[in-house]
C-alpha positions as a printed NumPy array, in Angstrom:
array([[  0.   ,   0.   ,   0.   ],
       [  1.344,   3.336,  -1.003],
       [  0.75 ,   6.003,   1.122],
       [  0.241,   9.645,   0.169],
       [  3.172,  12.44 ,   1.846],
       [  1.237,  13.747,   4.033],
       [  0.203,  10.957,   5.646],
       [  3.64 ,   9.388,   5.295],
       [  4.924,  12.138,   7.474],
       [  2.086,  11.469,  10.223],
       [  3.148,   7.859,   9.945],
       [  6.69 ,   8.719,  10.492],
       [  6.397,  11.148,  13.035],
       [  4.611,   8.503,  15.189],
       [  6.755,   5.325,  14.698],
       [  9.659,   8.129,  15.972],
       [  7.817,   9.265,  18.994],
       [  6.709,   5.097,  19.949],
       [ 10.561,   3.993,  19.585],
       [ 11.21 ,   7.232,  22.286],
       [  9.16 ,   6.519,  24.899],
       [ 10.113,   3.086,  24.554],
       [ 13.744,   4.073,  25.029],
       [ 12.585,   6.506,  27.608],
       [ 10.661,   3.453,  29.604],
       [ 13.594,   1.094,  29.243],
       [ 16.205,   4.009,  30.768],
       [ 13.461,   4.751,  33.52 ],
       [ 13.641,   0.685,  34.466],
       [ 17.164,   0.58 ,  33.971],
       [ 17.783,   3.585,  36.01 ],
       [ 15.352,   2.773,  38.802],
       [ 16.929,  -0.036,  39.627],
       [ 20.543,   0.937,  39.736],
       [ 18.827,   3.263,  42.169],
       [ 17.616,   0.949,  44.117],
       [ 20.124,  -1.146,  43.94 ],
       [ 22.336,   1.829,  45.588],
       [ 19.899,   2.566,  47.86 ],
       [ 20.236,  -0.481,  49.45 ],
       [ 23.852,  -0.214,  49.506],
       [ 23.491,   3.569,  50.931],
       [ 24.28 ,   4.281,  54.69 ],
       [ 22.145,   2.386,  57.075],
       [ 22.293,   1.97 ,  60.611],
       [ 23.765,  -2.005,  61.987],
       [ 20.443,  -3.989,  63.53 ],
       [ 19.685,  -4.66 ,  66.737],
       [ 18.533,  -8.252,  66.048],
       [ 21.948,  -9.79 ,  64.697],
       [ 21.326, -10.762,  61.208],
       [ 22.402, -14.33 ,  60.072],
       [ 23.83 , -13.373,  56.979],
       [ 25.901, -10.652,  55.981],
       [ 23.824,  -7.164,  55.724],
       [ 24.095,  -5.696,  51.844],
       [ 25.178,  -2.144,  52.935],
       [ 28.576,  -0.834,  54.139],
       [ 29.992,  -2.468,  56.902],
       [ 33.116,  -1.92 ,  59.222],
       [ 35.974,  -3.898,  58.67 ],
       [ 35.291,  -5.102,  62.17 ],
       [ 31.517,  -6.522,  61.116],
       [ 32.504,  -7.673,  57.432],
       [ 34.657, -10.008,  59.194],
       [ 31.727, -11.133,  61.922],
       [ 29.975, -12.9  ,  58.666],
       [ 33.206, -14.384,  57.919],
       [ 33.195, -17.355,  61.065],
       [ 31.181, -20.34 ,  61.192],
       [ 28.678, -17.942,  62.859],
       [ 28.738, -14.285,  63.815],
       [ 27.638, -14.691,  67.593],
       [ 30.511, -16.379,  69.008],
       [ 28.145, -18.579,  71.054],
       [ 26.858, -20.127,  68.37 ],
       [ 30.331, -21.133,  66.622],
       [ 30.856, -25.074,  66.709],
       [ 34.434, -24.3  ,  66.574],
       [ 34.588, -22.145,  69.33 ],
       [ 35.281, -23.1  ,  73.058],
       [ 36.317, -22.377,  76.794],
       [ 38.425, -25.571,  78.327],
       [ 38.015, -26.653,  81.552],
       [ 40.938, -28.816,  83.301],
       [ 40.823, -32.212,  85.682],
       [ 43.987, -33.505,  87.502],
       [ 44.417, -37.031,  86.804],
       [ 44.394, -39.854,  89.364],
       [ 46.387, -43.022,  88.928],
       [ 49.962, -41.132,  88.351],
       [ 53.085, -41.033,  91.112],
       [ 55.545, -38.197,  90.411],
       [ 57.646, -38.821,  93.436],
       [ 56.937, -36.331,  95.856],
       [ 57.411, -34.028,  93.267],
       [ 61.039, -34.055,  93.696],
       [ 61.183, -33.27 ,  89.779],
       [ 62.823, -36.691,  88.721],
       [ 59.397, -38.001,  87.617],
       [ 57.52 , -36.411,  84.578],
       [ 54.923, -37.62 ,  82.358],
       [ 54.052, -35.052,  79.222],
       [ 53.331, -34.952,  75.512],
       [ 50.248, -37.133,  75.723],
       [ 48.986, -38.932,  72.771],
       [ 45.376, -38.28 ,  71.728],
       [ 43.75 , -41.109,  73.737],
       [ 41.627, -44.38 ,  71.833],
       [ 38.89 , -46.649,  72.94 ],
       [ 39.646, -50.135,  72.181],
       [ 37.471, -52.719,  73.677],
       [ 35.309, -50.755,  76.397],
       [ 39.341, -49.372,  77.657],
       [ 40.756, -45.929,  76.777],
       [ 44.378, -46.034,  75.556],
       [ 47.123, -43.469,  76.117],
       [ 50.886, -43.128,  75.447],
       [ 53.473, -40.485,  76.884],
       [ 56.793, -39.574,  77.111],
       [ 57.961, -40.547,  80.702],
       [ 61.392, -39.884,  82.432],
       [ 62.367, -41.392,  85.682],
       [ 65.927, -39.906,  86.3  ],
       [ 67.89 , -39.833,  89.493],
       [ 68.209, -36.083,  89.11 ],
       [ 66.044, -33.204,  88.237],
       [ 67.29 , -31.918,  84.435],
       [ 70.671, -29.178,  84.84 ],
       [ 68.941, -27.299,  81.902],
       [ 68.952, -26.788,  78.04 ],
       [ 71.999, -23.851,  78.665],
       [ 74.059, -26.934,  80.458],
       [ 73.351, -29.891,  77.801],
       [ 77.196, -30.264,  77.108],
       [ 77.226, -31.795,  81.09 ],
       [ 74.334, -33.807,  80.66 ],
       [ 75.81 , -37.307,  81.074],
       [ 73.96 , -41.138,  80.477],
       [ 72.121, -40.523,  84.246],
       [ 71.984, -36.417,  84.014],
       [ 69.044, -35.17 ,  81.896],
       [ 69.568, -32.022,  80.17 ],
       [ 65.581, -31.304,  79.549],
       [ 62.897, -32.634,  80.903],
       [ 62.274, -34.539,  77.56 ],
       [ 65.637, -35.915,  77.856],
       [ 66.632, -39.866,  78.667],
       [ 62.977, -40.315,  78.411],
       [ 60.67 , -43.66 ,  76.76 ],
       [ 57.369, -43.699,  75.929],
       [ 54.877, -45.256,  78.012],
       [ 51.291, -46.287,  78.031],
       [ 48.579, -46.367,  80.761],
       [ 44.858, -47.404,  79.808],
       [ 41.557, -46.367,  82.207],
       [ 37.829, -47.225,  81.818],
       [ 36.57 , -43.075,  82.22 ],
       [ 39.438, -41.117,  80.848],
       [ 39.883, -39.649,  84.699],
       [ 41.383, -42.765,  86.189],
       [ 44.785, -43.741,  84.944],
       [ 46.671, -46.915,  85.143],
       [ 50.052, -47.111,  84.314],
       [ 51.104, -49.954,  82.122],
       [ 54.462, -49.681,  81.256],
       [ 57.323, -49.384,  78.483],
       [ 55.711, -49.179,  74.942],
       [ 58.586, -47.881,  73.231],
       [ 62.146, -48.3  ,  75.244],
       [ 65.204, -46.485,  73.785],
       [ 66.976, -49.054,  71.631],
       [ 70.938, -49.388,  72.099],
       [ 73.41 , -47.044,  70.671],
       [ 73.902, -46.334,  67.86 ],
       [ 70.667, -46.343,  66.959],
       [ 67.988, -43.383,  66.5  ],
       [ 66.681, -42.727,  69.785],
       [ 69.277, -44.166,  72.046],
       [ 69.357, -40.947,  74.151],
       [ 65.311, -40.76 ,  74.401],
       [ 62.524, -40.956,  72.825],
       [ 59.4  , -39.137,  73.013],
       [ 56.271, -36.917,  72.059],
       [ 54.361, -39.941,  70.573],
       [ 50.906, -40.23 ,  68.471],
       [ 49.097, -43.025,  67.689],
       [ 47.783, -44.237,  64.297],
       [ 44.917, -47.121,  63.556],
       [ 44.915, -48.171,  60.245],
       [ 43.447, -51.437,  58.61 ],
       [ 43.301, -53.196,  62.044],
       [ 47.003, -51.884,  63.012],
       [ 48.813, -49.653,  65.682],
       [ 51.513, -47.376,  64.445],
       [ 53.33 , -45.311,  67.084],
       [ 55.085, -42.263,  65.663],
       [ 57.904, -40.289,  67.818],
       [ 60.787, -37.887,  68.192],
       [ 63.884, -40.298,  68.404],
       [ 67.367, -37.798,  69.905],
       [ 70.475, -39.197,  69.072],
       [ 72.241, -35.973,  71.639],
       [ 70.652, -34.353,  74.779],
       [ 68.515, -31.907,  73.491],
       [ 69.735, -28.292,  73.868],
       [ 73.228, -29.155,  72.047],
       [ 72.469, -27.645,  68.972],
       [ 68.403, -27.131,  69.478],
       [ 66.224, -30.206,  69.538],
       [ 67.7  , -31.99 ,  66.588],
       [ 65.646, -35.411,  65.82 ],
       [ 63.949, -36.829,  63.177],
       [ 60.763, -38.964,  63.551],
       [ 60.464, -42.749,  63.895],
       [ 57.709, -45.189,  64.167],
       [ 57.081, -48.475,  65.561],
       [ 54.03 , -50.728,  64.633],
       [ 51.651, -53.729,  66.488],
       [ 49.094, -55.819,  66.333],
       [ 47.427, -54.655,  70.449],
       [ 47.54 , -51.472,  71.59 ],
       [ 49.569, -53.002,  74.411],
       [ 51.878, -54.028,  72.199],
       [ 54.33 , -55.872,  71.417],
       [ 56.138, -52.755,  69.45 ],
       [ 58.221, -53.471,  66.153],
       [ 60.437, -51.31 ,  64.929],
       [ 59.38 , -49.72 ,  61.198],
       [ 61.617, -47.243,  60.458],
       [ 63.283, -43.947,  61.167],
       [ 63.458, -40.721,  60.054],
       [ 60.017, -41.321,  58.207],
       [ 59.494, -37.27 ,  57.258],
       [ 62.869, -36.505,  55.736],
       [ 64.625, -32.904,  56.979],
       [ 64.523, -30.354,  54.67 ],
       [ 67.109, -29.416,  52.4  ],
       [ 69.617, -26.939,  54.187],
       [ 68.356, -23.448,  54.391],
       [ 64.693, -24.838,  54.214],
       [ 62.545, -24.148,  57.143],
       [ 62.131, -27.755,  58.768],
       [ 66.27 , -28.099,  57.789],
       [ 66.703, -29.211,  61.486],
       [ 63.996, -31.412,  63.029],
       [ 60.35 , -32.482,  62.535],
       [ 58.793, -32.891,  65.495],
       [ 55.186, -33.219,  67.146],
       [ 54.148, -36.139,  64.391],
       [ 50.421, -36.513,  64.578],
       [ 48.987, -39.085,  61.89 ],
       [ 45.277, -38.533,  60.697],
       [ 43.28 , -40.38 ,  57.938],
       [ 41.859, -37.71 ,  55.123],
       [ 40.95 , -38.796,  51.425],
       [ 42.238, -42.296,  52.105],
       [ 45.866, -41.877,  52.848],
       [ 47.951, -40.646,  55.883],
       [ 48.305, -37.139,  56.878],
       [ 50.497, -36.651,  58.945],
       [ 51.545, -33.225,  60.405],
       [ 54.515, -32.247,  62.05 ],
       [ 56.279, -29.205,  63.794],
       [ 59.794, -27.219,  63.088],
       [ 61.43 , -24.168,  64.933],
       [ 63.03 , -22.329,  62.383],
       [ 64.803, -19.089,  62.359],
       [ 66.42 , -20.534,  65.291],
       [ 70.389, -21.237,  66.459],
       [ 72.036, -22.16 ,  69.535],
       [ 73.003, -17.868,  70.526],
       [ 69.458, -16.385,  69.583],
       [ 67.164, -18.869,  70.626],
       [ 64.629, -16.232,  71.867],
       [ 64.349, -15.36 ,  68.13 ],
       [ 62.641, -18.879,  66.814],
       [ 59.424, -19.187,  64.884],
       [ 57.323, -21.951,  64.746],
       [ 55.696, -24.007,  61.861],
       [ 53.647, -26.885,  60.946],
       [ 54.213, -29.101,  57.942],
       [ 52.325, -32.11 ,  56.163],
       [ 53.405, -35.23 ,  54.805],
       [ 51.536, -37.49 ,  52.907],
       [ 51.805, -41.343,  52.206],
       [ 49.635, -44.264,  51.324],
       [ 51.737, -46.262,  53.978],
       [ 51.936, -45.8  ,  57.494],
       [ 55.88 , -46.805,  57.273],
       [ 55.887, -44.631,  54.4  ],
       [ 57.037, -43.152,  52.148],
       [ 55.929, -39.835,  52.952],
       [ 55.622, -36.575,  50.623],
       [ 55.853, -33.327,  51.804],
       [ 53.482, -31.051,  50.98 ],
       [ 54.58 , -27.91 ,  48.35 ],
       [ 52.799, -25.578,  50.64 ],
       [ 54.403, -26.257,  53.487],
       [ 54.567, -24.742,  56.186],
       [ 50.703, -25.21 ,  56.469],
       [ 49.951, -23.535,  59.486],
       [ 52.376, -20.931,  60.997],
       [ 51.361, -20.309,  64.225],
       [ 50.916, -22.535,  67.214],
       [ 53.589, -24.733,  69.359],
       [ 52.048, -28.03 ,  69.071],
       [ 50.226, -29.755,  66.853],
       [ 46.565, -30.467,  67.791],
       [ 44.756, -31.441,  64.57 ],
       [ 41.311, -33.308,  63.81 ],
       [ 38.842, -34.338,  61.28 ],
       [ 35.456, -31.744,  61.475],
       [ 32.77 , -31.659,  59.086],
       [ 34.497, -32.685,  55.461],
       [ 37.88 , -30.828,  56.396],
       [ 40.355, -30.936,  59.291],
       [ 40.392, -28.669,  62.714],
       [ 43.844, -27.613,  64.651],
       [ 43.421, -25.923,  67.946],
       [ 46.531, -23.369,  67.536],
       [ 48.377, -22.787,  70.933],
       [ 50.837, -20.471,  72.443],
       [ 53.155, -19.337,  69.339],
       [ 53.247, -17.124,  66.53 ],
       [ 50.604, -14.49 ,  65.268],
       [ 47.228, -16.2  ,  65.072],
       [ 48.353, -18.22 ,  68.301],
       [ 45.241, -19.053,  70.504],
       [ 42.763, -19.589,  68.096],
       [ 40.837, -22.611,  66.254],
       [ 41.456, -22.745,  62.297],
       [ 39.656, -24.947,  59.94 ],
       [ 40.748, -25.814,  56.175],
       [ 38.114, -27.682,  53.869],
       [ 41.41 , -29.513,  52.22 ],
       [ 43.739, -29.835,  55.209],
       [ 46.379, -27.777,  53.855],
       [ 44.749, -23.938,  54.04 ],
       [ 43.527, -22.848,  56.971],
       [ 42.224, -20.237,  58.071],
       [ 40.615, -18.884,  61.491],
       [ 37.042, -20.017,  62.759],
       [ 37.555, -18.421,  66.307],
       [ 39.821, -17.338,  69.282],
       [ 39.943, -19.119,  72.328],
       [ 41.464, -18.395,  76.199],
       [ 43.567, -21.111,  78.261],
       [ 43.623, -23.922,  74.914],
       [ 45.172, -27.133,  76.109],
       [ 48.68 , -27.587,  75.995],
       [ 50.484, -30.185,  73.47 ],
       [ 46.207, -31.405,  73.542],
       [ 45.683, -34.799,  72.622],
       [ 41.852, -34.689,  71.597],
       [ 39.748, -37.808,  72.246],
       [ 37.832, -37.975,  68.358],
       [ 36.112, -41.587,  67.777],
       [ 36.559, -40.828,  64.334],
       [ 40.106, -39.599,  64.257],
       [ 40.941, -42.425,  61.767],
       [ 37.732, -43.376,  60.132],
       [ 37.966, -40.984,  57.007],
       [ 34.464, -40.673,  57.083],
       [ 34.283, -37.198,  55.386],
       [ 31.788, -35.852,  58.391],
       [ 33.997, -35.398,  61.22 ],
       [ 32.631, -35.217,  64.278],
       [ 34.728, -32.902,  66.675],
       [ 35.372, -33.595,  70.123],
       [ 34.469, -32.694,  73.753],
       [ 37.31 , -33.97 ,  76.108],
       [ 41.246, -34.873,  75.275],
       [ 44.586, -34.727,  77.479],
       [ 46.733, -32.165,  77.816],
       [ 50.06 , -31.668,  79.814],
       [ 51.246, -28.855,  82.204],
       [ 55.441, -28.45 ,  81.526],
       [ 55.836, -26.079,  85.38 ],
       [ 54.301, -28.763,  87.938],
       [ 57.424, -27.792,  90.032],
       [ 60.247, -25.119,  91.596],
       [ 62.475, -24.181,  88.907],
       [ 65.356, -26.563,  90.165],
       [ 63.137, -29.418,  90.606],
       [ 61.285, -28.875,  87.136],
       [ 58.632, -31.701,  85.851],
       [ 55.716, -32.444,  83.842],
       [ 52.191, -33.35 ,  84.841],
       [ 49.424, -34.877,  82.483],
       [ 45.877, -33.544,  82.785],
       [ 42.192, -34.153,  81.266],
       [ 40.836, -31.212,  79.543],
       [ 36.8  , -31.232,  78.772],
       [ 35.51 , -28.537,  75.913],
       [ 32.367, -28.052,  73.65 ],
       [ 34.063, -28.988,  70.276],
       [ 31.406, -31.269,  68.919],
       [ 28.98 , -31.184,  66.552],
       [ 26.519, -34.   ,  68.195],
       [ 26.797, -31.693,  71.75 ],
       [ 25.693, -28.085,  72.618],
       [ 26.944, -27.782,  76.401],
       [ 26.187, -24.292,  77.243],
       [ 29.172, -24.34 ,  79.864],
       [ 31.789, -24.489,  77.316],
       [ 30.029, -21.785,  75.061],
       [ 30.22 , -19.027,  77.367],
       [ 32.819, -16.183,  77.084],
       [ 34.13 , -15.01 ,  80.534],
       [ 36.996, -16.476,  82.116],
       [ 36.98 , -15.189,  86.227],
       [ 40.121, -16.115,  87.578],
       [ 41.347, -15.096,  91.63 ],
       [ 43.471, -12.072,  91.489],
       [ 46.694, -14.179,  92.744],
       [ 46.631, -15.969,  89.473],
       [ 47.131, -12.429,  87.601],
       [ 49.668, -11.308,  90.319],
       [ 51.63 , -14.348,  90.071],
       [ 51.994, -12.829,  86.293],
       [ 54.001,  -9.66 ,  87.512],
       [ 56.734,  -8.258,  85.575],
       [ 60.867,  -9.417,  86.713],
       [ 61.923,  -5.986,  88.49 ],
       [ 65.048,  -6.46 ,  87.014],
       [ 63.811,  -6.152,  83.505],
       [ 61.38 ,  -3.581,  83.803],
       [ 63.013,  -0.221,  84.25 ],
       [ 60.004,   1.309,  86.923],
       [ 60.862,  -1.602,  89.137],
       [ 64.43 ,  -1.378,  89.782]])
């Protein structure tokens, strides 16, 4: 159809005008909602009803990082904790004349209705002279108090109770690793076995540092007998590498099928500036118990923390991070085992803590957590009569528990603990 100019023009002027309000309509919806879309990201004032998920408007460093835990009231974080602490019944430390000490504690296992532990143990004639006098430690004089130590083994029926076994591990003869002691054991289960894993000193510790690699024993019983399966299991590092020295702490858990097990090295660290150490944790992985294991390319995995406290939770792995380093006194979780990062910070975490886990070596991709372990105190007596005690520690770690106790976030403590904290006059210049 042919139309005539004039209404050609009409026709035209029209389709013009339709196509801009349509443009006009589609920049009115476009712009309304970027401004919505900044309103809700304008200025608004924090709730008082805590919000479960992070709020879309700006936040404070300080509350971006609240959504960033397992939950943002503290209370309600599964990996958060206080720890409460029971003295053990069942051990002798002779008058506590400091040649007796019992430390390092192994995270404990239930075998047949009885709970298993293992420990490093010295029964010297003498107190230790100290790591600044190891060169006149002798074959009777300990220099430390992990020095001319075994590993021992005690088993109770309510984790409170203790009774003392015996030898599970004895230093073996010279010249073999571990003839001057052995100690700071974990214990492994895997397919119906018992691997034992341990520092083995070939020099009284405090020499050169605590030089010793890590050895491990297996068995058929928890109560043994122990064979021998090898030394030096997770290989030093290459000189000038951070773990060049020792790897220490072993502790063996089962993850994706195979064996991770995580140790400890002081780095940064010689004989004349030993004040000046760091601390960090590697991995090594193997398919083997008796190896061979791989270390990880990320190592060190963790940074902070003295010793290492590690356990399967939810599809990932847990470490309660203790005493040393930046992040020190806090919980960290890592969804592969290797990056971790922190889920909360905690007050008075157990020392070298040996967590009680049922599922420890299970691998069943849902770990559990935890609510009680052992843990050791390393100043049980005067300084010239130094020793070690082992104690029970109970906590809210556990996913199957919600024990208010635990959850809670003040810590009251008599003022002579604080005071008992005071500053040496001689190093503090308003107190000479």
């Amino acid at each position: 159809m042919q139309l005539k100019p004039l209404y050609k023009h009409y026709f035209l002027s029209f389709l013009l005008a339709g196509s801009f309000i349509a443009c006009s309509d589609s920049k009115s919806v476009k712009t309304s909602a970027a401004s919505e879309e900044t309103a809700s990201k304008e200025h608004q004032v924090f709730p008082h009803k805590l919000p479960a998920e992070k709020p879309n408007f700006p936040l404070s460093a300080s509350a971006e990082r609240m959504f960033d835990y397992p939950a943002p009231r503290v209370q309600d974080n599964e990996l958060y904790s206080l720890f409460k602490y029971t003295e053990l019944k069942g051990f002798d430390y002779n008058g506590g004349d400091g040649t007796v000490s019992r430390r390092d504690p192994s995270r404990p296992i239930l075998v047949d209705g009885k709970y298993y532990m293992y420990y490093t143990k010295r029964d010297t004639k003498v107190p230790p002279i100290g790591w600044n006098r190891a060169k006149e430690a002798t074959d009777k004089i300990p220099s430390t108090d992990w020095d001319l130590c075994d590993i021992w083994y005690a088993t109770s029926e309510d984790g409170t109770t203790w009774k003392e076994e015996g030898i599970a591990i004895k230093r073996p003869e010279k010249p073999n690793p571990g003839w001057r002691s052995v100690a700071t054991p974990d214990i492994l289960i895997w397919k119906g076995k018992y691997y034992l894993y341990y520092q083995a000193f070939d020099e009284p510790s405090g020499l050169r540092g605590d030089w010793c690699p890590v050895s491990v024993s297996y068995a058929d019983s928890p109560a043994g007998p122990w064979t021998h399966g090898g030394d030096a299991v997770i290989p030093f590092g290459e000189k000038g590498e951070w773990d060049q020295d020792a790897t220490h702490d072993p502790q063996p858990i089962v993850y994706n099928g195979k064996i991770y097990l995580y140790y400890k090295a002081a780095y940064n660290k010689w004989t004349d500036i030993r004040d000046k150490y760091a601390v960090g944790h590697g991995l090594a992985i193997a398919e083997d118990p008796l190896g061979p294991f791989e270390k990880h390319p990320l190592n060190p995995v963790m940074t902070s923390g003295h010793e290492t406290t590690y356990f399967p939770f939810k599809d990932g792995i847990a470490n309660i991070t203790i005493k040393d380093g930046n992040e020190r006194e806090t919980v960290q979780y890592s969804k592969d085992g290797v990056n971790f990062e922190i889920a909360s910070v905690i007050s008075l975490p157990p020392i070298a803590g040996g967590p009680y886990a049922p599922d420890m070596f299970t691998d069943s991709g849902n770990g559990r957590g935890f609510t009680w372990g052992m843990s050791h105190f390393i100043n049980a007596g005067e300084p010239k009569k130094q020793y070690s005690i082992i104690a029970r520690f109970d906590c809210d770690l556990s996913l199957d528990h919600d024990i208010q106790e635990y959850k809670k976030t003040g810590v009251w403590h008599k003022p002579e603990v604080y005071f008992a904290q005071a500053p040496n006059k001689s190093g503090h210049p308003e107190r000479r």
